[in-house]
C-alpha positions as CSV (number, residue, x, y, z in Angstrom):
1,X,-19.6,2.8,-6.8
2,X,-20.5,6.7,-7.0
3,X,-17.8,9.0,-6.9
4,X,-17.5,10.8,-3.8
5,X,-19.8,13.8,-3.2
6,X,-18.2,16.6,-1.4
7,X,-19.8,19.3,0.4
8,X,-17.6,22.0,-1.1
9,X,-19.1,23.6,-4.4
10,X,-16.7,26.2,-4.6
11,X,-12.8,26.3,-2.8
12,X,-10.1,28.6,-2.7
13,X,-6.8,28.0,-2.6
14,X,-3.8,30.3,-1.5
15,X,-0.4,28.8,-2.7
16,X,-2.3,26.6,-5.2
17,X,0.9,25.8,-7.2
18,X,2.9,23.7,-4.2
19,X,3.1,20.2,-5.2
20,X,0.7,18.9,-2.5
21,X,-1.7,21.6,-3.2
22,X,-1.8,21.1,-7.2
23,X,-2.7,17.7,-6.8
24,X,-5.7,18.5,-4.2
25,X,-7.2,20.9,-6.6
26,X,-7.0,18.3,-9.2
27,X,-9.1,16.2,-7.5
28,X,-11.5,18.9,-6.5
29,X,-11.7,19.6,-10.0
30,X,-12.3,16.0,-11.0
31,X,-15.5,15.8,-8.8
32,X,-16.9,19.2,-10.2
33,X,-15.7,21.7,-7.5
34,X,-15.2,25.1,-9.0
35,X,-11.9,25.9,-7.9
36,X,-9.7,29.1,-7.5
37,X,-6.2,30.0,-6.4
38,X,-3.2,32.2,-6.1
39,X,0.6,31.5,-6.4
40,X,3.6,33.7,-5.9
41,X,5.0,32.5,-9.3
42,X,4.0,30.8,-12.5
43,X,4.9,27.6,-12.9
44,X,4.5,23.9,-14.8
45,X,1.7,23.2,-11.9
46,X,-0.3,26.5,-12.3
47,X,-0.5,26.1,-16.3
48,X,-2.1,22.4,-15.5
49,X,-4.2,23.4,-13.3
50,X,-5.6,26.1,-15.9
51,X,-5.8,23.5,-18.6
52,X,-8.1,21.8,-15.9
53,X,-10.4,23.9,-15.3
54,X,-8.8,26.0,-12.9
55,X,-9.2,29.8,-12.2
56,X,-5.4,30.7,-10.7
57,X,-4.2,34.0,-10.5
58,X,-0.3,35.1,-9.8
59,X,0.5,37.0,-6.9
60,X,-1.3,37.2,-4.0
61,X,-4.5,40.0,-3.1
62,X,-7.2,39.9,-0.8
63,X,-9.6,40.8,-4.0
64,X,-9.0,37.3,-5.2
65,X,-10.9,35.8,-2.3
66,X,-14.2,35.9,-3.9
67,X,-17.3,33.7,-1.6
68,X,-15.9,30.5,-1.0
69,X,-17.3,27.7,1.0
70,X,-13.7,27.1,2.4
71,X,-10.5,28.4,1.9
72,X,-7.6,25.8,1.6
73,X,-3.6,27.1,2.2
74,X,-0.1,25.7,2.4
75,X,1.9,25.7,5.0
76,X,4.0,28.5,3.3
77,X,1.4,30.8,4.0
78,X,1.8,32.9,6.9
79,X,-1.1,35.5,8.7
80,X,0.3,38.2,6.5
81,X,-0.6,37.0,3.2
82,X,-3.3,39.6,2.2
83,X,-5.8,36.6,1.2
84,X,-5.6,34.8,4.5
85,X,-5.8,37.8,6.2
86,X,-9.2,38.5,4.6
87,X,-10.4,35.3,4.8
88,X,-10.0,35.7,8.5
89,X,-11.7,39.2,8.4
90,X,-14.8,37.5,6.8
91,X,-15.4,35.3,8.8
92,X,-14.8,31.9,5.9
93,X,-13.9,28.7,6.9
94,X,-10.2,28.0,6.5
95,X,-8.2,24.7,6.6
96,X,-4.4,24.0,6.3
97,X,-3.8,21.7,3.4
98,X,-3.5,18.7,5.8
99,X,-6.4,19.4,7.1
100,X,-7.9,19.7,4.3
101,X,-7.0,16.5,2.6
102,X,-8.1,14.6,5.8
103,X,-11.4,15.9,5.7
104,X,-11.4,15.0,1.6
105,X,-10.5,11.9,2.5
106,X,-13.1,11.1,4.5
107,X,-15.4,10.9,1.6
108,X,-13.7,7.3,0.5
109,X,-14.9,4.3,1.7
110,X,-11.6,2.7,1.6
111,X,-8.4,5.5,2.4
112,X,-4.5,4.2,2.2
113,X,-2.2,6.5,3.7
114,X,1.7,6.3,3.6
115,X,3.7,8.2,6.1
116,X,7.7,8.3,6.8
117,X,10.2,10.8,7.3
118,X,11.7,9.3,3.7
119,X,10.4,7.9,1.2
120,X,6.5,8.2,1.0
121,X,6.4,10.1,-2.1
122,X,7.8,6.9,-3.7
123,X,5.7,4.3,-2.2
124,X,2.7,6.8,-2.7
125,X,3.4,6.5,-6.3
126,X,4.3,2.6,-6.5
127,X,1.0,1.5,-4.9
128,X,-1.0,3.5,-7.1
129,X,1.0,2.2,-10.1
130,X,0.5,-1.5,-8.9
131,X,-3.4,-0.8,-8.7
132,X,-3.5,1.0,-12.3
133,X,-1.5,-1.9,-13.8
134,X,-3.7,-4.4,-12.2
135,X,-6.9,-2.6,-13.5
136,X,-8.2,-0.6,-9.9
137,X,-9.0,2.8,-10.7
138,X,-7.5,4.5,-6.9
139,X,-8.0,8.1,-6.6
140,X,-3.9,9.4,-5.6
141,X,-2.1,11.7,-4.5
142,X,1.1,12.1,-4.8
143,X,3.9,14.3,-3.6
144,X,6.2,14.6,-6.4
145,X,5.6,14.4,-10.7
146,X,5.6,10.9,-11.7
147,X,6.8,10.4,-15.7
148,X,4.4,7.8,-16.1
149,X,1.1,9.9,-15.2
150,X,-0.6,13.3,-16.5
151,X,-0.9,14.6,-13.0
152,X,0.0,13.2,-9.6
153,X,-2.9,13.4,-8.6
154,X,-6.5,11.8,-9.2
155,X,-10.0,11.5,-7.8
156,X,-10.3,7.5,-9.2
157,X,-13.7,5.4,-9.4
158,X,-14.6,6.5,-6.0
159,X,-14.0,3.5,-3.8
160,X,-10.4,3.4,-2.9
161,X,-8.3,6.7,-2.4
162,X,-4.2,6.3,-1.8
163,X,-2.4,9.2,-0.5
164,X,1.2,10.3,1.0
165,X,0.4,12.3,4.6
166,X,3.2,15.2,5.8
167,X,4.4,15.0,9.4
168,X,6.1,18.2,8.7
169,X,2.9,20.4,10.1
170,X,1.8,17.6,12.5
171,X,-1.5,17.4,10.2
172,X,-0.7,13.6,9.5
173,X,-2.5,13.0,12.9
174,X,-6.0,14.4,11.7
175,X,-6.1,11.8,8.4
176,X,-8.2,8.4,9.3
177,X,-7.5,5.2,7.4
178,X,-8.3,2.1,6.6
179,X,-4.7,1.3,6.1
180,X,-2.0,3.0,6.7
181,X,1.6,2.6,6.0
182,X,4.6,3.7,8.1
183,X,7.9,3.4,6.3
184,X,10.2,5.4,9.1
185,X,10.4,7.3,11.7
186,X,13.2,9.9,12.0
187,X,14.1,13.7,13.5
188,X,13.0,15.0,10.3
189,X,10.7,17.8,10.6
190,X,10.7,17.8,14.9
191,X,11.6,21.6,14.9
192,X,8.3,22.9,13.4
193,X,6.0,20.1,15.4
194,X,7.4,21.0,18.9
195,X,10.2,18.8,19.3
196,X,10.9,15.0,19.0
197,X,8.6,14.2,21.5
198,X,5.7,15.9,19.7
199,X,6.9,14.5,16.2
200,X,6.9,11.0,17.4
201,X,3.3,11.8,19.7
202,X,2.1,12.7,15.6
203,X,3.0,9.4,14.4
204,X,1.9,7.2,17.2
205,X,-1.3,9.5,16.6
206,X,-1.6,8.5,12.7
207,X,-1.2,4.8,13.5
208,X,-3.6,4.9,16.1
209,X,-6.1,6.1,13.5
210,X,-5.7,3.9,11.4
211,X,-7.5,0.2,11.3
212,X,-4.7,-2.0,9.7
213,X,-0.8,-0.5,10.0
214,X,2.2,-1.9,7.8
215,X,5.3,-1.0,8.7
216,X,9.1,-1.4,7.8
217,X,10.6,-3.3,11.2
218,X,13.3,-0.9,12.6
219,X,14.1,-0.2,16.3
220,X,12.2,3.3,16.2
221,X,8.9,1.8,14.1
222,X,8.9,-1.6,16.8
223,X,9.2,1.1,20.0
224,X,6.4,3.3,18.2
225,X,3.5,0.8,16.9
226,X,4.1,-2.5,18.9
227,X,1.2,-1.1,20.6
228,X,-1.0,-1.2,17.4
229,X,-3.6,-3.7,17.8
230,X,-3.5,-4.4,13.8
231,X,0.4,-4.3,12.7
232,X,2.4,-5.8,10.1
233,X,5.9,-5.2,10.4
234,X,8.3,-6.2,7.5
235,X,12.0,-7.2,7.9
236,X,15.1,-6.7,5.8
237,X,14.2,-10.7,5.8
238,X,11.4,-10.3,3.9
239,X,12.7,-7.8,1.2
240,X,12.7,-10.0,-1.9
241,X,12.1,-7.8,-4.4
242,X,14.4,-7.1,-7.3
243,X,14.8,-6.1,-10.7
244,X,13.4,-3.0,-11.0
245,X,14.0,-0.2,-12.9
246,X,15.0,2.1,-10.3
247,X,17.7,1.4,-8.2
248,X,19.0,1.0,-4.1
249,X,18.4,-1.2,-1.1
250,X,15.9,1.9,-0.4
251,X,14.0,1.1,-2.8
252,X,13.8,-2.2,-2.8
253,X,12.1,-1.7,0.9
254,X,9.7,0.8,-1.0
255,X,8.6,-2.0,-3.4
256,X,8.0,-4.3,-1.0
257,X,5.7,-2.2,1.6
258,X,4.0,-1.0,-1.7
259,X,3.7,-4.6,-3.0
260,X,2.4,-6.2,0.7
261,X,0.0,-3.4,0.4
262,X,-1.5,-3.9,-2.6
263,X,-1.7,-7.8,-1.8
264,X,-3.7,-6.3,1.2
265,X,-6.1,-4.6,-1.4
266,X,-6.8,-7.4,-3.8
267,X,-4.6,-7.5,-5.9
268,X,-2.2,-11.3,-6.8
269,X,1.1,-10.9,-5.6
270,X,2.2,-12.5,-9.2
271,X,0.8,-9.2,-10.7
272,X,1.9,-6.8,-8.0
273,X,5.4,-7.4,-8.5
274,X,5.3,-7.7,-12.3
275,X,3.7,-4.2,-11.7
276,X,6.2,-2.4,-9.5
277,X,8.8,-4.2,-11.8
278,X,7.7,-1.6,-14.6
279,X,7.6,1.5,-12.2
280,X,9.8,4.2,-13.8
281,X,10.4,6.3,-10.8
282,X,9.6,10.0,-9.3
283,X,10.7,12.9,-11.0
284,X,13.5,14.3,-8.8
285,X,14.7,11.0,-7.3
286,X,17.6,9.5,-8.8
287,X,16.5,10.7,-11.9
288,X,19.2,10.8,-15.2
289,X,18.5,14.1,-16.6
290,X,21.5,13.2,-19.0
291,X,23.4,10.5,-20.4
292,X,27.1,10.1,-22.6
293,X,30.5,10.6,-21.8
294,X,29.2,11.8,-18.6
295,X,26.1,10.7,-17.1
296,X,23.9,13.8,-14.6
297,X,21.6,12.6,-11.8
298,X,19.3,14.4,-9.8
299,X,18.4,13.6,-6.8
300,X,15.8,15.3,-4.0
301,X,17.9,14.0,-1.1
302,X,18.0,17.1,1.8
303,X,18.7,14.5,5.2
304,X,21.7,12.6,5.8
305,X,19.8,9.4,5.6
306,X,18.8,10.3,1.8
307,X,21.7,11.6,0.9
308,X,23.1,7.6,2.4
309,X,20.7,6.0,0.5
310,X,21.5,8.0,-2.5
311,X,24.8,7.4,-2.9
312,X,24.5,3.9,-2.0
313,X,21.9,3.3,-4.9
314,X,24.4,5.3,-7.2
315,X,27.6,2.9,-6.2
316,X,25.5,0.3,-6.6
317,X,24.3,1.5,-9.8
318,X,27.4,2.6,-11.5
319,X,29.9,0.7,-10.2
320,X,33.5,1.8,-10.3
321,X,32.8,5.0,-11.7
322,X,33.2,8.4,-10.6
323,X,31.0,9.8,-8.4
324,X,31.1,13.9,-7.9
325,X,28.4,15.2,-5.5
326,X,26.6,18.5,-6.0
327,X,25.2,19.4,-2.3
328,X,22.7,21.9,-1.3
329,X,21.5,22.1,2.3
330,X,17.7,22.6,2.9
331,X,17.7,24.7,5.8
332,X,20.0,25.8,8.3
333,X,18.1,24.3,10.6
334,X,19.1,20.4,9.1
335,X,22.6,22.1,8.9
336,X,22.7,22.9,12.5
337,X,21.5,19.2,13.7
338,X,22.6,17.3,10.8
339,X,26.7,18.9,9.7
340,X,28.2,15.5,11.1
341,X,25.9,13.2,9.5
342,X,26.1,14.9,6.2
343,X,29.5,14.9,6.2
344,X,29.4,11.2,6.6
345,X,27.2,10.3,4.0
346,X,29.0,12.6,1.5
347,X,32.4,10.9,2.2
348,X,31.6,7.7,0.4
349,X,31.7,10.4,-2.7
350,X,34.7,10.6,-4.8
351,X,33.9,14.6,-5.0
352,X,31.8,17.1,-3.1
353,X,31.0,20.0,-3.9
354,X,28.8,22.3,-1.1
355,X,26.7,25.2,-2.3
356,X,25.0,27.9,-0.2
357,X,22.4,26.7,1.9
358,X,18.4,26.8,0.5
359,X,16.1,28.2,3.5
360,X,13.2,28.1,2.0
361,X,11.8,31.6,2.4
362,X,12.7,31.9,5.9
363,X,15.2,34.1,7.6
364,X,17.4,31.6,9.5
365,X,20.8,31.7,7.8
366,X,21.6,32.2,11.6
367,X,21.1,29.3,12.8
368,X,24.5,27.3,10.6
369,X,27.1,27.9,8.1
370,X,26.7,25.2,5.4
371,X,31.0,24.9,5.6
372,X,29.9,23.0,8.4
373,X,29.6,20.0,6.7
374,X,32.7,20.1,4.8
375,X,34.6,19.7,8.1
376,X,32.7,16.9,8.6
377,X,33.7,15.0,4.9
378,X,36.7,12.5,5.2
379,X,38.6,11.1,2.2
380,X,37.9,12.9,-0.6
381,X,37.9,16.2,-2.2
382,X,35.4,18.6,-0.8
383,X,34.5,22.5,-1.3
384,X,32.4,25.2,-0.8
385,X,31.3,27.0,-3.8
386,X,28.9,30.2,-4.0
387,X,29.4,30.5,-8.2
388,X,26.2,31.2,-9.9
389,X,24.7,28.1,-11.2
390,X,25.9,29.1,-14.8
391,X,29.2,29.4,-13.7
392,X,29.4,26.1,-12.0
393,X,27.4,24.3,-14.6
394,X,30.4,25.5,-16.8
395,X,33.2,24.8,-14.0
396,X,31.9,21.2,-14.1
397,X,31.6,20.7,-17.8
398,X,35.0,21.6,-18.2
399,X,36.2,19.6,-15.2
400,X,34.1,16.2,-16.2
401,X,36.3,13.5,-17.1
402,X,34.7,10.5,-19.7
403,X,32.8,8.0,-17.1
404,X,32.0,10.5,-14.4
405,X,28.3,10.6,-12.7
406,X,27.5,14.3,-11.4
407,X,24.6,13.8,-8.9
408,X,23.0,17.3,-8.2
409,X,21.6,16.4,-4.8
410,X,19.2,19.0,-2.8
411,X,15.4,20.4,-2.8
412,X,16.1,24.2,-3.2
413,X,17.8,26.5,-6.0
414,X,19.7,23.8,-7.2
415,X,17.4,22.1,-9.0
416,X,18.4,25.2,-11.8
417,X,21.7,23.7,-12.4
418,X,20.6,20.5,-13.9
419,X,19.2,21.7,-17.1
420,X,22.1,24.4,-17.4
421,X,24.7,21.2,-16.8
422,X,22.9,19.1,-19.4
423,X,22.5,21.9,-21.8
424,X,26.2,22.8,-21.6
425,X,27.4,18.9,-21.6
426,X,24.9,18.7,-24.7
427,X,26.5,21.9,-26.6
428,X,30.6,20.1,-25.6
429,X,29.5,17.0,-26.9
């Protein structure tokens, strides 16, 4: 089968070097579009995309918007950015990145999309693991660096294109599949969508456009898609899979949606979960970043029900060992729905630590006080610490005890203390 023939020659991005973005310009550039882009900073994503073929550009000017067909841009980007702004003085076509990747989808026959307010990056990255393994060559995309792949992203053979959708912007409701894969539906997100109401509307939306749903069975999923005239809903009954290499009850339901969807698509359940039995993981979930006396984790959790399953999967993991929490909010605005709930989920910890809140560029420090949360913690030690991450790295260090696991848990700032921990547990011995 042909690879998909877009009707873009040449695109420009603004915020190329998000996650989501990255991997949509890889595939551009993997069907022959000429692409361009900007970036507030230099990063690991922007030197890839140069090495691909990419013409990226740090910092943001409205001279870098040259004649595009269409201009692509994150969510981050708001009507001040000097490129947008131009792009709108113009006259070019612009989409949101959502938007953008349902129209690209459309130009495969065959479109898997996996939704939930947890866990999609994972199950994104499973399937199309399963398929590799089993010899498919799927286009991806995938919200997160996976180990086992040069990029998380790829256009594939053409005929079969697997992607994670975002609810955050409400875009999820524009993508049409062929299959399409719900793994939960929680609060996550409802603030910038209009409310709960308008966050569920979006995923009653997706489903509905989507010819075959699979779903994990939970009380919210049955009262959202019983409607769907094509569902598959899987129970904790049916969660049989085990023995892989990463670990938690969490993600032993991943498996086994990604699994029943690739079953779905072809491929022998013998050799789907022989697959997922060799999938290493996401970079950024549950991931040992070192290993000794004392062993680090990192982990992306930033809602109470991640942060659950996290420490869950860590118990599990290392059992009877010490487990010391490092906690960064995402958000005041989780903080301010969420302090109880977080508080609960860190008190099966034997340690907590709670840093200064991550608000991800936007002024709403307002809203909640992360010490919040530590009222909410029963149990166990628990403080609130605003040390640079050197200084805490060191604090740690000299505080670890032979058999502890430090699990730096958050999606902000925090992910700079991991190497400085590992680098100073590395120098101590």
């Amino acid at each position: 089968m042909p690879r998909p023939d877009l009707p873009w020659k040449n695109l420009h991005f603004i915020g190329i070097g998000g996650v989501g973005m990255t991997g949509l310009a890889l595939i551009c550039r993997d069907l022959g579009v000429t692409v361009r882009g900007s970036d507030q900073a230099a990063s690991k994503n922007v030197d890839l995309l140069r090495r691909r073929g990419a013409e990226v550009v740090v910092g943001h000017d409205a001279a870098h918007v040259q004649s595009p067909d269409l201009v692509v841009y994150s969510a981050a980007v708001g009507a001040d950015n000097p490129e947008y702004a131009a792009a709108v003085a113009r006259g070019l076509p612009l989409l949101l990145r959502g938007e953008f990747l349902a129209a690209l989808a459309s130009r495969w026959p065959t479109v898997v999309s996996i939704a939930g307010s947890h866990g999609k990056t994972t199950v994104t990255a499973m399937l199309a693991h399963i398929l590799l393994q089993a010899g498919h060559e799927p286009g991806y995309l995938i919200g997160g660096a996976v180990p086992s792949l040069a990029a998380a992203a790829a256009a594939g053979a053409g005929a079969l294109l697997v992607t994670e959708v975002d609810e955050s912007d409400g875009t999820q409701a524009a993508m049409l599949s062929s299959h399409a894969i719900v793994i939960n539906v929680e609060d996550d997100h409802c603030w910038s969508v209009g409310g709960e109401a308008a966050l569920r509307h979006c995923f009653q939306a997706f489903a509905g456009n989507a010819e075959e749903l699979l779903c994990y069975a939970t009380a919210a999923t049955h009262a959202l898609f019983d409607d769907h005239p094509n569902v598959t809903f899987v129970d904790a009954d049916a969660v049989k899979v085990r023995d892989l290499l990463v670990p938690g009850h969490h993600n032993r339901i991943n498996a086994t949606l990604a699994v029943r969807q690739a079953v779905k698509l072809g491929v022998a359940e013998s050799a789907a979960l022989d697959a997922v039995g060799s999938f290493q993981g996401v970079d950024r979930r549950l991931s040992l970043r070192y290993s000794g006396a004392v062993d680090v984790i990192e982990d992306y959790a930033h809602h109470p029900s991640e942060v659950e399953a996290g420490i869950a999967a860590l118990r599990e993991h290392y059992v009877d060992r010490p487990l010391r929490i490092v906690f960064q909010p995402h958000r005041s605005e989780r903080v301010a729905r969420y302090a109880a709930d977080f508080g609960r989920a860190l008190s099966a910890a034997d340690e907590v630590i709670v840093i200064p809140t991550f608000n991800a560029w936007l002024d709403d420090a307002h809203l909640a006080d992360p010490r919040a949360i530590i009222g909410a913690i029963s149990g166990v030690p628990v403080r609130y610490c605003d040390f640079d991450f050197e200084e805490l790295a060191s604090e740690l260090v000299s505080t670890a005890r032979d058999g502890d696991v430090i699990a730096i848990m958050g999606a902000g700032t925090v992910t700079q203390l991991a190497p400085l921990l590992t680098a100073e547990l590395a120098t101590t011995g």
